[in-house]
C-alpha positions as CSV (number, residue, x, y, z in Angstrom):
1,X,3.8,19.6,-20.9
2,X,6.9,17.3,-20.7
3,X,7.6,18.5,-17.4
4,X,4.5,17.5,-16.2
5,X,4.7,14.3,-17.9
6,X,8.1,14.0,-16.0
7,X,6.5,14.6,-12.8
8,X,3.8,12.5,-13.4
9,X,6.5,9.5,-14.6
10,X,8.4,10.1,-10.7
11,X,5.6,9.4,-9.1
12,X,4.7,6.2,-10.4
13,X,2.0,6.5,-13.3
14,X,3.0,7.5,-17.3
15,X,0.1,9.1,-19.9
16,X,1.0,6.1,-21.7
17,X,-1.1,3.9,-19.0
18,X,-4.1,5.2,-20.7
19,X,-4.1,3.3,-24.4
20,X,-5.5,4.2,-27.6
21,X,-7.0,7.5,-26.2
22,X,-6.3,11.2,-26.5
23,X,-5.0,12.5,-23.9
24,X,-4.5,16.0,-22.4
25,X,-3.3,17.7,-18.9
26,X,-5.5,19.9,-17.5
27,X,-3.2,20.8,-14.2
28,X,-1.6,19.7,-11.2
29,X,-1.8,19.6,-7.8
30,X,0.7,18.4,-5.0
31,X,0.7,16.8,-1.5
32,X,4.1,18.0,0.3
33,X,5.0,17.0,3.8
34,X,7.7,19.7,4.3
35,X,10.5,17.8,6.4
36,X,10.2,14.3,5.1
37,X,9.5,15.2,1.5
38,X,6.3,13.4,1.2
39,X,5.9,14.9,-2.7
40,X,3.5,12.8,-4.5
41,X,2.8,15.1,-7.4
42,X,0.0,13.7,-9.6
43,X,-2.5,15.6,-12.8
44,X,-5.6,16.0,-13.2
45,X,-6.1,14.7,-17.0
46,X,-9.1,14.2,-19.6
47,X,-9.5,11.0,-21.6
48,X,-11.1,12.3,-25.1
49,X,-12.0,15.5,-23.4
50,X,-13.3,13.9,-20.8
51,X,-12.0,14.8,-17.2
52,X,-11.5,11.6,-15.0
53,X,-11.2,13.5,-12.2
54,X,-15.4,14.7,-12.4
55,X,-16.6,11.4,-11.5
56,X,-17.0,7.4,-12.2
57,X,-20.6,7.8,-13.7
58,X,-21.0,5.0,-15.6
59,X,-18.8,2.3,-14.3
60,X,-19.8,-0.9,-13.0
61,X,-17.3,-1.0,-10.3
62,X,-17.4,-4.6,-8.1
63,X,-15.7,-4.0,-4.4
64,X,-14.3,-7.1,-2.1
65,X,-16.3,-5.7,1.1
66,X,-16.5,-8.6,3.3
67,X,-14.0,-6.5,6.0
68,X,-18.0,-5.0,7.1
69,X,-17.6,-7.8,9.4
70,X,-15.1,-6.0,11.0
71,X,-15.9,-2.5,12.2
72,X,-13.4,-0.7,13.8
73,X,-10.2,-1.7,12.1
74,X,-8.1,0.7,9.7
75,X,-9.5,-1.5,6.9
76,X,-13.2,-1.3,7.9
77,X,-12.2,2.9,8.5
78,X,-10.2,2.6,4.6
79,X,-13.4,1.2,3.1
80,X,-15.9,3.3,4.6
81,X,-14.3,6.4,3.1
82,X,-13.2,5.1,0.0
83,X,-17.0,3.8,-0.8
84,X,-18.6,7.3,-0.1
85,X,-16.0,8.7,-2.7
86,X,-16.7,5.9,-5.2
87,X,-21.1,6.2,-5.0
88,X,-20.5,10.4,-4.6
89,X,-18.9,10.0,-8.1
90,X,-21.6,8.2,-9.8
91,X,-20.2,4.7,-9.9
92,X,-22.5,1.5,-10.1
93,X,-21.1,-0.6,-6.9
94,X,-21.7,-3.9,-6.4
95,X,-20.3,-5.1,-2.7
96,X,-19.2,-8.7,-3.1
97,X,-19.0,-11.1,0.3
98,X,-19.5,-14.5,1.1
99,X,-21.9,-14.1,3.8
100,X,-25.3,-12.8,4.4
101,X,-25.0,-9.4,3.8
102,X,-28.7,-8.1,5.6
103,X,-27.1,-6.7,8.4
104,X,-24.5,-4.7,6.6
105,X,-26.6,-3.0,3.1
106,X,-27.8,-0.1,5.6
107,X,-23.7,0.6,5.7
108,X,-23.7,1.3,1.9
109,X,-27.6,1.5,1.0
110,X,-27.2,2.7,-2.4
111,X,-25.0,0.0,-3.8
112,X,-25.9,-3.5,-4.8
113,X,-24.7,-6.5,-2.4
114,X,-23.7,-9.7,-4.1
115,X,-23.5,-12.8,-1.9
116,X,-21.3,-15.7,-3.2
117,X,-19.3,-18.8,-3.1
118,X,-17.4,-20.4,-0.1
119,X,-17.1,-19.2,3.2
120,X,-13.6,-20.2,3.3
121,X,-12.1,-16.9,2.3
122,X,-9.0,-18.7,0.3
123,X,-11.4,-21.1,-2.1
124,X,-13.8,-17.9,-2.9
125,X,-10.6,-15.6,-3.4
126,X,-9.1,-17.9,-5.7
127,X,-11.8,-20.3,-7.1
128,X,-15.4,-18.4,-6.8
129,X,-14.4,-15.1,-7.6
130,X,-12.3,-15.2,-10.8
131,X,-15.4,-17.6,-11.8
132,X,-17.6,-14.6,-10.5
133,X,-16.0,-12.0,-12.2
134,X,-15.8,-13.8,-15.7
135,X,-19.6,-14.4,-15.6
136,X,-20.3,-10.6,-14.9
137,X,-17.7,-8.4,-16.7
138,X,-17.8,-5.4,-14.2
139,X,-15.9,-2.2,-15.9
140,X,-13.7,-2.6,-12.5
141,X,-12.7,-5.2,-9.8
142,X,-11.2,-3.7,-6.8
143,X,-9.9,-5.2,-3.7
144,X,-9.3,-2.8,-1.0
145,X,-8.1,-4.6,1.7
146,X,-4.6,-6.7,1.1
147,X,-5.9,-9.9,-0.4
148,X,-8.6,-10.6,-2.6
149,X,-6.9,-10.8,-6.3
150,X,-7.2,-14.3,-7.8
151,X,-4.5,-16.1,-9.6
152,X,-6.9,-17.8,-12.5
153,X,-8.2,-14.8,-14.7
154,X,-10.7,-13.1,-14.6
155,X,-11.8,-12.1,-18.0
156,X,-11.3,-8.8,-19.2
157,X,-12.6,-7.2,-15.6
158,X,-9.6,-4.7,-14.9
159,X,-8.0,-5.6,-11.3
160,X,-6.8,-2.7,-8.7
161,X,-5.8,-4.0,-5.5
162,X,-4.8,-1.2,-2.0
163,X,-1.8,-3.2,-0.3
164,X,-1.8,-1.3,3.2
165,X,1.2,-2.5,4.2
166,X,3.6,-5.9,4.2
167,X,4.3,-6.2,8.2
168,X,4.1,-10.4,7.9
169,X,7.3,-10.4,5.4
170,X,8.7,-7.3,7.1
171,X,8.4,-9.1,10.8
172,X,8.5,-12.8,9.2
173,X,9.2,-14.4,12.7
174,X,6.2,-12.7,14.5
175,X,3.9,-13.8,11.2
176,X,5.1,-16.6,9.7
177,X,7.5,-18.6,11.1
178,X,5.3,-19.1,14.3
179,X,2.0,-18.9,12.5
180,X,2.1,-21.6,10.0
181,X,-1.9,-22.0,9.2
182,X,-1.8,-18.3,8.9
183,X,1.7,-18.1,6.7
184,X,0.6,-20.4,3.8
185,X,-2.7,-17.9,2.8
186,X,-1.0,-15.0,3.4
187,X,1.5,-16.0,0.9
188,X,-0.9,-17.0,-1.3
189,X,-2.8,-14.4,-2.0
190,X,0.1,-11.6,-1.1
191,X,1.8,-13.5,-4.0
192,X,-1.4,-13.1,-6.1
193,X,-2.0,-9.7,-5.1
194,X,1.7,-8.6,-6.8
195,X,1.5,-11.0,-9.7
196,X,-2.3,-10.4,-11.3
197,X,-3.2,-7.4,-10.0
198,X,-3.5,-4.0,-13.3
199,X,-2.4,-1.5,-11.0
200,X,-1.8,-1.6,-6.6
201,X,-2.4,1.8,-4.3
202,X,-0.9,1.7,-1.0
203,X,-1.5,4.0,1.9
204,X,2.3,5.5,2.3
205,X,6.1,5.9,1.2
206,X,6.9,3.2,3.0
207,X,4.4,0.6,2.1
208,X,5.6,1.6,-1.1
209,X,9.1,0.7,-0.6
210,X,8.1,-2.4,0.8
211,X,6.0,-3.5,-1.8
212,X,9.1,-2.0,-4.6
213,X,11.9,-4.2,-2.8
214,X,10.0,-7.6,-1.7
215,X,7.8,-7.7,-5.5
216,X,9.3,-5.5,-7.5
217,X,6.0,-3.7,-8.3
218,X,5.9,0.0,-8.1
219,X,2.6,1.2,-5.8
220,X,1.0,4.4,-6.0
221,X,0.7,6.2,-3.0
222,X,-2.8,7.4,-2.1
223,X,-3.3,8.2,1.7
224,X,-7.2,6.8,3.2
225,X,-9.9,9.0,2.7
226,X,-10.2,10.1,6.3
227,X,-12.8,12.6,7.8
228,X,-12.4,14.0,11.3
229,X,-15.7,13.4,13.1
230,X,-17.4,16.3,15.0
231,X,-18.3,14.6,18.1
232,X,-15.3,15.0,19.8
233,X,-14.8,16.5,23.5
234,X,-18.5,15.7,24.1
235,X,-19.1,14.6,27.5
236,X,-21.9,12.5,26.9
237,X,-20.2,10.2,25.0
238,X,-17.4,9.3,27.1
239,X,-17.8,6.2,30.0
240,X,-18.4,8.3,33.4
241,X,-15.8,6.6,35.0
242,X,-13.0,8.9,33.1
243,X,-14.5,12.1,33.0
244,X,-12.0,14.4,35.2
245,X,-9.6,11.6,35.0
246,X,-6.2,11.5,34.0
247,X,-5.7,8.7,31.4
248,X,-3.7,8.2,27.8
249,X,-5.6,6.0,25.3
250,X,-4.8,2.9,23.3
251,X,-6.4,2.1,20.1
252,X,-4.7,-0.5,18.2
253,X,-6.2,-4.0,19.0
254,X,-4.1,-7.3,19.7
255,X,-1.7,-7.6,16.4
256,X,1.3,-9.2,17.4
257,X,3.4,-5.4,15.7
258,X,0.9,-3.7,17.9
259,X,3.4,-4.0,21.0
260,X,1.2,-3.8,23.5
261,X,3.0,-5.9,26.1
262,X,5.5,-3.7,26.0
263,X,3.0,-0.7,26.2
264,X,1.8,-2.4,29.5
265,X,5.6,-2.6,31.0
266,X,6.2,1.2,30.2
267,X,2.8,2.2,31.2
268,X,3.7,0.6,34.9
269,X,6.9,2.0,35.4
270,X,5.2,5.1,35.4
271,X,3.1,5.0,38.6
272,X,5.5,7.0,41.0
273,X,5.5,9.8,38.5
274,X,1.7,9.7,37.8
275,X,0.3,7.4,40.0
276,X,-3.6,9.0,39.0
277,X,-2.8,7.5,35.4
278,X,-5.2,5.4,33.8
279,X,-4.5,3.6,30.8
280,X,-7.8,3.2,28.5
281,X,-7.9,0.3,26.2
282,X,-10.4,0.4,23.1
283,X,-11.9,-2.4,21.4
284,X,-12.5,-5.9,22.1
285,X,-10.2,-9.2,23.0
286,X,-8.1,-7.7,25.8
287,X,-9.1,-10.4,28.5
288,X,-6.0,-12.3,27.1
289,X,-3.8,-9.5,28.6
290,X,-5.4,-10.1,32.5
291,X,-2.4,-12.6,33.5
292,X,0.2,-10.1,32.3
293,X,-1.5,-6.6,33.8
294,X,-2.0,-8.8,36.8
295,X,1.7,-9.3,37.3
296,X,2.6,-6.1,36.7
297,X,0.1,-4.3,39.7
298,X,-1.6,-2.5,37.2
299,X,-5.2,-3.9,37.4
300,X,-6.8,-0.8,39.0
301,X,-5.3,1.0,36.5
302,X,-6.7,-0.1,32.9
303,X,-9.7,1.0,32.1
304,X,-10.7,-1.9,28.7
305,X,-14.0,-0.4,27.3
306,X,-14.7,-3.2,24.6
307,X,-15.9,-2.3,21.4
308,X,-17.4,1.4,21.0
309,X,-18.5,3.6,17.9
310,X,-16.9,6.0,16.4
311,X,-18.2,8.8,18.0
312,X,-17.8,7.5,21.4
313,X,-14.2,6.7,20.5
314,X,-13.4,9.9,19.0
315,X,-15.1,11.7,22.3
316,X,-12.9,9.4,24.7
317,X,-9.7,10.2,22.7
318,X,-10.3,13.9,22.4
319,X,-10.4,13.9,26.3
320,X,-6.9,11.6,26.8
321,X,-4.1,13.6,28.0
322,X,-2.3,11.2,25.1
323,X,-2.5,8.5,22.1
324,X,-0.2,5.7,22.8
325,X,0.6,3.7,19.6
326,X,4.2,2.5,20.0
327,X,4.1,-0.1,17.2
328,X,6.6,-2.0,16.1
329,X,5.6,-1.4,12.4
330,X,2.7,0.2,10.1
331,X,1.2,0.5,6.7
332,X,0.0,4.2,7.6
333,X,-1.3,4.8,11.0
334,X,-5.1,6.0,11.1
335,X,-4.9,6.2,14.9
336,X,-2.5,8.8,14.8
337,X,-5.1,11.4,12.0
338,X,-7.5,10.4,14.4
339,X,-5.3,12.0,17.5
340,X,-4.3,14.5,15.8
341,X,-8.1,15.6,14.5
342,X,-9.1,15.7,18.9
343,X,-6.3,18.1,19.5
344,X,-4.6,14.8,21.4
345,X,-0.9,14.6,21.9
346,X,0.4,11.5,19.9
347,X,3.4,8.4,21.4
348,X,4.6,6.8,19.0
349,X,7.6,5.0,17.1
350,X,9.9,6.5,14.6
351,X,9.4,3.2,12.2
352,X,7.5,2.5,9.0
353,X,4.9,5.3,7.9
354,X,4.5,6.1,11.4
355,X,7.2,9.0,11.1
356,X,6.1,9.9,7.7
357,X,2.1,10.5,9.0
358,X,3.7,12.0,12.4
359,X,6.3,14.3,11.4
360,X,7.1,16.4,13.9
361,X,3.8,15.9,15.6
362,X,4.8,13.0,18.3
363,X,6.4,11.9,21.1
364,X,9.0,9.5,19.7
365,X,10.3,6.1,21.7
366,X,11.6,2.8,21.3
367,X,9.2,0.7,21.2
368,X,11.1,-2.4,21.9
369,X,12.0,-0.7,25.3
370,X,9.5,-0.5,28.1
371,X,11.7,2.0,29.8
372,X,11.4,4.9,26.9
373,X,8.0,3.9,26.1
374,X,7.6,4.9,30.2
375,X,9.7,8.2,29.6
376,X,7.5,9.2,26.7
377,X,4.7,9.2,29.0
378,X,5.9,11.0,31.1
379,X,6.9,13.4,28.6
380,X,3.5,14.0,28.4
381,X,2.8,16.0,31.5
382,X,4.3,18.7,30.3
383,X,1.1,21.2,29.7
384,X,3.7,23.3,27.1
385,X,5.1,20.0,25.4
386,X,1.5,18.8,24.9
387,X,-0.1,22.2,23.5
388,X,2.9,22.6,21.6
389,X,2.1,18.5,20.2
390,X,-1.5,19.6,20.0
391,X,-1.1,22.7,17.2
392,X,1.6,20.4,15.1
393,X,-1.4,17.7,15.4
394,X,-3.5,19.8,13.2
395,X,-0.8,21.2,11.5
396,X,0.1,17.5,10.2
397,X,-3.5,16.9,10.0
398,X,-3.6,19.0,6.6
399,X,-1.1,17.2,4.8
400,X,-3.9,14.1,4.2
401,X,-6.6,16.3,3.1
402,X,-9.9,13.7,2.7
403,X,-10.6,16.0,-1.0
404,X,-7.5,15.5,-2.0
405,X,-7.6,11.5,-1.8
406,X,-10.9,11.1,-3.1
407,X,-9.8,12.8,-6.1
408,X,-6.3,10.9,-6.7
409,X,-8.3,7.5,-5.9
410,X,-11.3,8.1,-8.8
411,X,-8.3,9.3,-11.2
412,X,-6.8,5.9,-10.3
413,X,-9.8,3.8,-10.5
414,X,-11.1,5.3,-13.9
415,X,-7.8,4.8,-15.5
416,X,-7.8,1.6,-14.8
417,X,-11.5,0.8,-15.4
418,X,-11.1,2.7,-18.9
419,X,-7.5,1.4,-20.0
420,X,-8.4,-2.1,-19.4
């Protein structure tokens, strides 16, 4: 019993978080990542003989879900799977946005939508919703995607917040300095987030760090809920134009960390080694890239397919002789679980969580030079280099077990909801 309880101390949560309640062990489970040490040991545990782990039936649980107005982002991907988990368990959701929701309930048909307040997201973070949540009393108030905690209180609603990561203070000149209208909400409600939220999940290690050295709050680590789809490698999902066509993939977006110029730089020093190499670019907004891929003599050479589905995009990347996703710096990494679930050989950069999801799974360069990011890919023409990358892929792949995530996040959520 106390080594358990010693266990459960090192990884960032004490018995004693659940007040004026009996409470017993019932066992233990662990999530190891062999070579970095990922140990994140946590216990199963009943409150009054009740196990937490069984489910949330009975909660009123209110979620912060107005990221459905961005599908295909890691936080749309975080949500999706966390909300299964939380209306498998039983819970009573209520979806909170401030907008319309009609063309989003069919995403989460079970649970109650709850439209609200300003559309200016600051003034209904930190004005309509404490208001909100005082009126209603919900068991639990949880805001899943970096902001979304208010500074004014919020009654006696417990508050759990998932920081992913803390790239703008971590890269301040890319975020900040140069982004004024974007620095002062940021630090706003990142401030919020680490002064009023109960309890805060992150994603990794090394969002956890972060979030320990820049607040001084200690995170618990919880990896997404992620399920490999079983579309992938099916033909008729993937554009015809690169079907028997060599090509890597890029699946990251526009984010200033994302790197992608310097993706673009490797990617064309590469065309006297593999001059049949396409580069395929997923998701929406790349038109502001068509001066630079222009000067670079690469134009015939990108392949940009807008926004697809998930099926379609897990079907294109199974096919991709790579995943490029040299980043200058990650909360977690969700294109890389979804590489590795297609068998795909993985790029990356040995920064942030990126080494701690890859292991020894990737392809590693500097990202902040085009010429290794250009060897890499080269690298990966190697048919025994990439099968070797393709069984470590799957291999790493069961380290972030979906069953094992769902479970640590309901014991997270009902301790909070039931020790508030």
């Amino acid at each position: 019993m106390k080594r358990l309880a010693r266990q459960d101390r090192s990884a960032g949560r004490h018995p004693s978080r659940v007040p004026h309640r009996s409470v017993s062990w019932i066992g233990s489970v662990s999530c190891f990542d062999r070579r970095l040490h990922y140990e994140s040991v946590w216990v199963l545990f009943a409150v009054n003989g009740k196990s937490l782990v069984a489910n949330l039936e009975g909660l009123s649980i209110a979620v912060d879900a107005r990221i459905v107005k961005r599908p295909g982002i890691g936080f749309y991907t975080y949500l999706q799977g966390a909300m299964q988990c939380l209306l498998d368990m039983g819970a009573r959701v209520s979806l909170l946005t401030n907008f319309p929701p009609e063309n989003y309930e069919s995403l989460f048909p079970t649970a109650e939508w709850l439209e609200f307040g300003s559309h200016r997201n600051l003034i209904w973070d930190q004005y309509d919703l404490p208001k909100f949540l005082r009126r209603k009393a919900f068991d639990l108030y949880w805001a899943p995607c970096n902001n979304g905690i208010p500074f004014l209180p919020a009654g006696r609603t417990a508050k759990v917040s998932t920081t992913h990561d803390m790239v703008p203070i971590r890269l301040p000149r890319l975020y900040l300095v140069r982004r004024p209208l974007f620095a002062l909400p940021y630090l706003v409600w990142t401030s919020a987030v680490m002064l009023r939220s109960d309890t805060i999940l992150t994603v990794s290690r090394s969002s956890a760090r972060d979030i320990r050295h820049f607040s001084g709050r200690r995170a618990i680590v919880i990896p997404p809920v992620f399920y490999p789809l079983a579309t992938q490698g099916d033909p008729a999902l993937v554009p015809p134009g690169l079907l028997h066509r060599n090509y890597i993939v890029y699946n990251g977006g526009l984010d200033p960390r994302k790197n992608v110029l310097n993706l673009l730089k490797g990617f064309a020093m590469v065309g006297r080694e593999w001059p049949d190499l396409l580069l395929v670019m997923m998701g929406r907004g790349y038109s502001s890239l068509d001066s630079p891929i222009a000067e670079l003599g690469i134009s015939k050479s990108i392949v940009r397919t807008g926004y697809v589905d998930e099926n379609t995009r897990s079907a294109i990347i199974s096919l991709a002789a790579a995943m490029a996703y040299p980043s200058l710096y990650e909360g977690f990494g969700l294109p890389l679980l979804e590489a590795f679930a297609t068998g795909t050989p993985v790029l990356t950069a040995a920064n942030s969580s990126l080494a701690e999801v890859a292991g020894d799974a990737a392809v590693y360069v500097d990202p902040r030079d085009p010429s290794s990011i250009a060897e890499g890919i080269v690298r990966m023409r190697d048919p025994h280099l990439a099968a070797d990358l393709r069984l470590k892929g799957l291999e790493r792949l069961s380290h972030f077990d979906p069953m094992v995530s769902r479970e640590r996040l309901v014991i997270e959520l009902a301790t909070a909801a039931r020790g508030r």
